[in-house]
C-alpha positions as CSV (number, residue, x, y, z in Angstrom):
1,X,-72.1,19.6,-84.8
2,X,-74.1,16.6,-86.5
3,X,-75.5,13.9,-85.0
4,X,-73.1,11.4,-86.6
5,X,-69.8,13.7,-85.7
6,X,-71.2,13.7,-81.8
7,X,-71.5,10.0,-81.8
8,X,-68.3,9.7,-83.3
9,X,-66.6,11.6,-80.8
10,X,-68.9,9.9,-78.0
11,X,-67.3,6.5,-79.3
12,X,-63.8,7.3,-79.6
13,X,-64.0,8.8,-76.2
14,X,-65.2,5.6,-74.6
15,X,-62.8,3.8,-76.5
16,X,-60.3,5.8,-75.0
17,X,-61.5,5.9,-71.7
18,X,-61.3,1.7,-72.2
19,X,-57.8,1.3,-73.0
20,X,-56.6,3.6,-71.2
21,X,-58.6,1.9,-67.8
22,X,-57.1,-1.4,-69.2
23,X,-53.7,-0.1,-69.5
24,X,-53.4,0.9,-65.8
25,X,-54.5,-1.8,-64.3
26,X,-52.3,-3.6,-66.6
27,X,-49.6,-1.3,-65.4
28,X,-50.8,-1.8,-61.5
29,X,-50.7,-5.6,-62.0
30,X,-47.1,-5.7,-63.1
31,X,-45.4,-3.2,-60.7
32,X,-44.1,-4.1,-57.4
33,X,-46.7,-2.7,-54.3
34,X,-44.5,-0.2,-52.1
35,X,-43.8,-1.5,-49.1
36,X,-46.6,0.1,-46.4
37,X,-44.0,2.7,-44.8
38,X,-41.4,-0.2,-43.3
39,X,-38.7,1.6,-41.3
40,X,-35.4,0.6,-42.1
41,X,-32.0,1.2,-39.4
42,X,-29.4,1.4,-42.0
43,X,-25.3,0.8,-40.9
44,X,-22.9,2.1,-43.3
45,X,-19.4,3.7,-43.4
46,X,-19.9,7.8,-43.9
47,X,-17.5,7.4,-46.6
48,X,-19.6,5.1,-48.9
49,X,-21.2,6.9,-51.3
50,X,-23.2,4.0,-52.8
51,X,-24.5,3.2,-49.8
52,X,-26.5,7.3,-50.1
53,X,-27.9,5.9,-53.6
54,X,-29.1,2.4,-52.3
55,X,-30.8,4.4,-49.5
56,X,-32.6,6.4,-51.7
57,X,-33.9,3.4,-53.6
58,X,-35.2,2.2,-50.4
59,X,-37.0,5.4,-49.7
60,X,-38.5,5.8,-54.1
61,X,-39.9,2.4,-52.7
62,X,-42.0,3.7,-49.6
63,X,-39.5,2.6,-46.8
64,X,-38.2,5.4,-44.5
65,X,-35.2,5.5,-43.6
66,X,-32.7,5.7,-40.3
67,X,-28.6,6.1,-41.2
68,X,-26.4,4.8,-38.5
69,X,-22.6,5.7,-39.6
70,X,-20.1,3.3,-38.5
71,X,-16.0,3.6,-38.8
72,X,-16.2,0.0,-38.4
73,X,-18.7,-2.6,-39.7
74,X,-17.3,-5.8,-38.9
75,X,-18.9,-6.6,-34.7
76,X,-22.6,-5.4,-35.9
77,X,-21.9,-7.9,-38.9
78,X,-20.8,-10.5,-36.8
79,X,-23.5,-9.9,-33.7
80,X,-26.4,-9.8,-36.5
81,X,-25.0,-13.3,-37.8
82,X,-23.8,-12.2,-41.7
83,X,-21.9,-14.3,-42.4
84,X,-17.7,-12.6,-43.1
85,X,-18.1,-14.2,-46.7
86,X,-21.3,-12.6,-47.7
87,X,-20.8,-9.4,-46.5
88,X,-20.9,-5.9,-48.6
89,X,-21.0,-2.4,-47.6
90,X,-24.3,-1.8,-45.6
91,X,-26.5,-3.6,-43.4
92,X,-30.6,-2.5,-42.9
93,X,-32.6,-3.7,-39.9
94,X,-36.4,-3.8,-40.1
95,X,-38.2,-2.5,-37.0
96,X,-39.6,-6.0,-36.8
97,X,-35.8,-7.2,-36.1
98,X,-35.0,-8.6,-40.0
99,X,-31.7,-7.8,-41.7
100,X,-31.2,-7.1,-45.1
101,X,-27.5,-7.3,-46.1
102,X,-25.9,-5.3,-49.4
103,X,-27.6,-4.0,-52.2
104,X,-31.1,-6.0,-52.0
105,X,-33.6,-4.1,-54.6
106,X,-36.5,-2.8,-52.7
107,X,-39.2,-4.6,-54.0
108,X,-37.7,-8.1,-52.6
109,X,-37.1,-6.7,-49.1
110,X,-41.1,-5.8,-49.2
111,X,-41.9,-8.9,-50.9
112,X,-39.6,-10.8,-47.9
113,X,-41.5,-8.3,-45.4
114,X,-44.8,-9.6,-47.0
115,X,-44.1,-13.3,-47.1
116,X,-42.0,-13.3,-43.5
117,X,-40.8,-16.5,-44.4
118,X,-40.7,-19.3,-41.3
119,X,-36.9,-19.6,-39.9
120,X,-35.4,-16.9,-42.0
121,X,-33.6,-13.7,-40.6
122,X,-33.2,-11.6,-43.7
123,X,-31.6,-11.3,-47.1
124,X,-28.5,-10.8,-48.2
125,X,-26.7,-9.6,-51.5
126,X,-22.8,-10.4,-51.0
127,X,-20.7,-8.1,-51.8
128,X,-21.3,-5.9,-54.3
129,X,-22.9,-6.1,-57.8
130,X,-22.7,-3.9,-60.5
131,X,-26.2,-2.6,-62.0
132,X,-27.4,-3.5,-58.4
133,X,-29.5,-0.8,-56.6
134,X,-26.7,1.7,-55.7
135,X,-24.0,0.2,-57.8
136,X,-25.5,1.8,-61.2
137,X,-22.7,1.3,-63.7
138,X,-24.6,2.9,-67.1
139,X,-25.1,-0.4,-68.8
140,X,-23.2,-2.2,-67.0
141,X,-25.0,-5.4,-64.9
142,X,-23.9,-8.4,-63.5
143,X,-26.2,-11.0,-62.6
144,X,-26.8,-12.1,-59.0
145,X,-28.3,-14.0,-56.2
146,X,-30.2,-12.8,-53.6
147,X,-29.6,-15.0,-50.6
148,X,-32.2,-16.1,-47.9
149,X,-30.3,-15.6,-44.5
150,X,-32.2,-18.6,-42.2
151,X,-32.0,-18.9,-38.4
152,X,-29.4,-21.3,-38.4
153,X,-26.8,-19.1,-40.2
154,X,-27.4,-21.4,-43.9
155,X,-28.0,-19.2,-46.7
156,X,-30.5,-20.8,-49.8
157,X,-30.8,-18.7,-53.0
158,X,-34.4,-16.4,-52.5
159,X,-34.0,-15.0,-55.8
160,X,-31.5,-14.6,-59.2
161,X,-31.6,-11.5,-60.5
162,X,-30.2,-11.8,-64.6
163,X,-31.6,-8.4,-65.4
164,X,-31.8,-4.8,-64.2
165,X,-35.6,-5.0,-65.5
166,X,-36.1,-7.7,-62.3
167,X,-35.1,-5.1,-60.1
């Protein structure tokens, strides 16, 4: 091998080593940070299947993972301060006491954990949309709100989700 091939290859391979460096702390800077092992309690029906998906979203995200079945719902709704209106098929409580209502993507339940914003309770997404976490339609999505539960049982809009890519 010449002198000119090796510094060739020398080049390229720095070059490489470059963009490919650059590339994954683009990729770093852009993705979501897991949530640091958050337990979760998780109330569902046993006969929800949607409910198993969203749970396993949860987990992909770092969060582990308790399932408490329930026949009925409605008093640990009511005792946890959901309000009837707002209320879809599961409910998750953090093991620092937060609720997290419906089909809430991950990465806003750790950003919520993160931010532990003052006089809020949890988050809650009512009912339950298609293309949400759990709710995977194919193509299908519907855009929706991701509602800040606050002390005083008010809800505010935490975030609008128009796109599965802000999931």
């Amino acid at each position: 091998m010449t002198i000119s091939k090796l510094k060739t290859y020398l080049f390229l391979f720095v070059i490489g080593a470059a963009i490919s460096t650059y590339s994954q702390a683009e990729t770093a800077a852009a993705t979501p940070q897991l949530a640091p092992s958050t337990a979760l309690s998780v109330h569902k029906n046993p006969n929800c299947g949607c409910c198993g998906v969203w749970i396993e979203h949860a987990q992909q995200h770092g969060f582990t993972t308790t399932v408490q079945n329930h026949v009925n719902l409605n008093g640990l709704k009511a005792e946890l301060g959901i309000p009837v209106g707002l209320q879809a098929c599961h409910t998750s409580v953090s093991s620092d006491g937060f609720v997290f209502e419906g089909h809430i993507p991950a990465r806003y339940i750790t950003q919520f954990l993160a931010e532990k914003p003052s006089g809020a309770r949890g988050l809650i997404v009512a009912n339950m949309p298609m293309g949400s976490p759990g709710m995977d339609m194919g193509r299908g999505f519907q855009p929706y709100d991701i509602l800040l539960l606050l002390d005083n049982g008010n809800t505010e809009v935490y975030a609008t989700i128009s796109s599965k890519a802000q999931q």
